[in-house]
C-alpha positions as CSV (number, residue, x, y, z in Angstrom):
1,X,88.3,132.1,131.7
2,X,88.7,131.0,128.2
3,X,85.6,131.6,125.6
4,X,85.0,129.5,122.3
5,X,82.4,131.0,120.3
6,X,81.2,128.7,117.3
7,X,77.8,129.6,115.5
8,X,75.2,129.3,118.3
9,X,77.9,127.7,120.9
10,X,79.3,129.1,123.9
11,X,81.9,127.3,125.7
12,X,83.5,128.9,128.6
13,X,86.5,126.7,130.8
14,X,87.3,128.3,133.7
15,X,90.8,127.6,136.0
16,X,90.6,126.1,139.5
17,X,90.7,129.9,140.9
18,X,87.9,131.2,138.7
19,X,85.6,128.3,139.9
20,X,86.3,129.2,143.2
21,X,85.9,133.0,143.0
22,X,83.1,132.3,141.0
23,X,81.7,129.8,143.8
24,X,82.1,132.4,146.4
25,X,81.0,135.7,144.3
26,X,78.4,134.5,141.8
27,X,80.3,136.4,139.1
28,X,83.7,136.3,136.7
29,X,84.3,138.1,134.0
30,X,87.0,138.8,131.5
31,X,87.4,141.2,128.4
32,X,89.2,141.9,125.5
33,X,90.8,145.5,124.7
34,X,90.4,147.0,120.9
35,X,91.0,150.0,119.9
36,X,87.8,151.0,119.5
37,X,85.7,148.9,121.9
38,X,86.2,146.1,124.8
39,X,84.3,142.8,124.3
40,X,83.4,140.7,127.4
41,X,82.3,137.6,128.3
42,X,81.0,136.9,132.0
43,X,79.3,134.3,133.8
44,X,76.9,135.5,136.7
45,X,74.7,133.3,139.4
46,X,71.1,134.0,139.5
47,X,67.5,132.6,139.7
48,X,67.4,130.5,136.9
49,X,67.3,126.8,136.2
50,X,69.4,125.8,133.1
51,X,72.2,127.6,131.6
52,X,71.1,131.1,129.8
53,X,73.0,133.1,127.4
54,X,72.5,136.8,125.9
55,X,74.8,139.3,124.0
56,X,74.3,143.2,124.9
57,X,76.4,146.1,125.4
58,X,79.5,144.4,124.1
59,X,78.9,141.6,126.7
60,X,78.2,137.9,126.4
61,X,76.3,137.0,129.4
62,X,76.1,133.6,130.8
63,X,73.4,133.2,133.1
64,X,74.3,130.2,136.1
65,X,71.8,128.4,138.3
66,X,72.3,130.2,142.2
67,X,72.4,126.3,143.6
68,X,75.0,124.7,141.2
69,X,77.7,127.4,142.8
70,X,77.3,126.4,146.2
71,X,80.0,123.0,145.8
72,X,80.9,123.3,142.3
73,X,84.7,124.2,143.2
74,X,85.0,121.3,145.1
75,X,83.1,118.1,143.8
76,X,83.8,116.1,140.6
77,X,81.4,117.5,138.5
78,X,83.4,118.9,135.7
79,X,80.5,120.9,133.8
80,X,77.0,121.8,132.9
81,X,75.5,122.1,129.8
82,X,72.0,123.4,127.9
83,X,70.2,124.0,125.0
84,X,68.7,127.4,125.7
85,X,65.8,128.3,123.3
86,X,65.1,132.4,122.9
87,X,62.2,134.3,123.0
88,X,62.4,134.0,119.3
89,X,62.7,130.0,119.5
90,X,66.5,130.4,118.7
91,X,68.5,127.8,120.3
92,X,72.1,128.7,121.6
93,X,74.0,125.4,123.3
94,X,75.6,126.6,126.7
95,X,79.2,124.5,128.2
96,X,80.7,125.9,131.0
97,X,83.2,123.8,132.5
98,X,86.6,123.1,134.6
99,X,89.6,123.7,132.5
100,X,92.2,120.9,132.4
101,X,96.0,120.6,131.7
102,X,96.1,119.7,127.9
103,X,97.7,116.6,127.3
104,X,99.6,118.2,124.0
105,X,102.3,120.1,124.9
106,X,101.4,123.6,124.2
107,X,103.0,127.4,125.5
108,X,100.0,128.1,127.9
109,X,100.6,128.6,131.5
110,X,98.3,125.5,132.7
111,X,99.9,126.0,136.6
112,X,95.9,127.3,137.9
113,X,94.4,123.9,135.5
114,X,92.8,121.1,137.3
115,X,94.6,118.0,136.5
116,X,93.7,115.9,133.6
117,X,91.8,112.8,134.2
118,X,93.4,110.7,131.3
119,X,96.9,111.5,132.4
């Protein structure tokens, strides 16, 4: 799972493998090793309606509506997307999508990428 961080955007892109684990757990995470710390990023199903984010504990938390896991690893629907607004009217846009094979060439292992529609 791949994480782009922009101001008060999240994007995460996850590989055909991720989706499905996801689909079938309700949960993926990743992290990063420092020195001092580990920063992590994860995306967990739950009883919500629209996309949710929050940050604690080193963790960037992705909240994913329960329903939208049951066929996303196998229909066409590439992503969802929301403006969430905090507690504090604070809005944070939310993408979390299907990864796909770039269409530049580039040194990434794209072998687990779903196929690019415009190729």
């Amino acid at each position: 799972m791949k994480i782009r961080i922009k101001g008060n955007t999240l994007r995460y892109r996850l590989t055909k493998s991720e989706v499905e684990e996801f689909c079938r757990t309700g949960y993926y995470k990743e992290q990063t090793e420092f020195p001092t710390t580990q920063f992590m990023y994860e995306l967990k199903a739950g009883e919500v309606n629209t996309l949710e984010a929050d940050f604690s504990n080193n963790t960037v938390t992705v909240l994913f509506p329960i329903e939208a896991t049951k066929d996303w690893a196998t229909n066409s629907v590439v992503g969802f997307n929301n403006v969430f607004k905090t507690a504090s009217d604070i809005e944070i846009g939310i993408l979390i999508e299907k990864d796909f094979v770039c269409m530049d060439e580039t040194v990434e292992d794209q072998s687990d990428n779903y196929p690019n529609p415009k190729a």
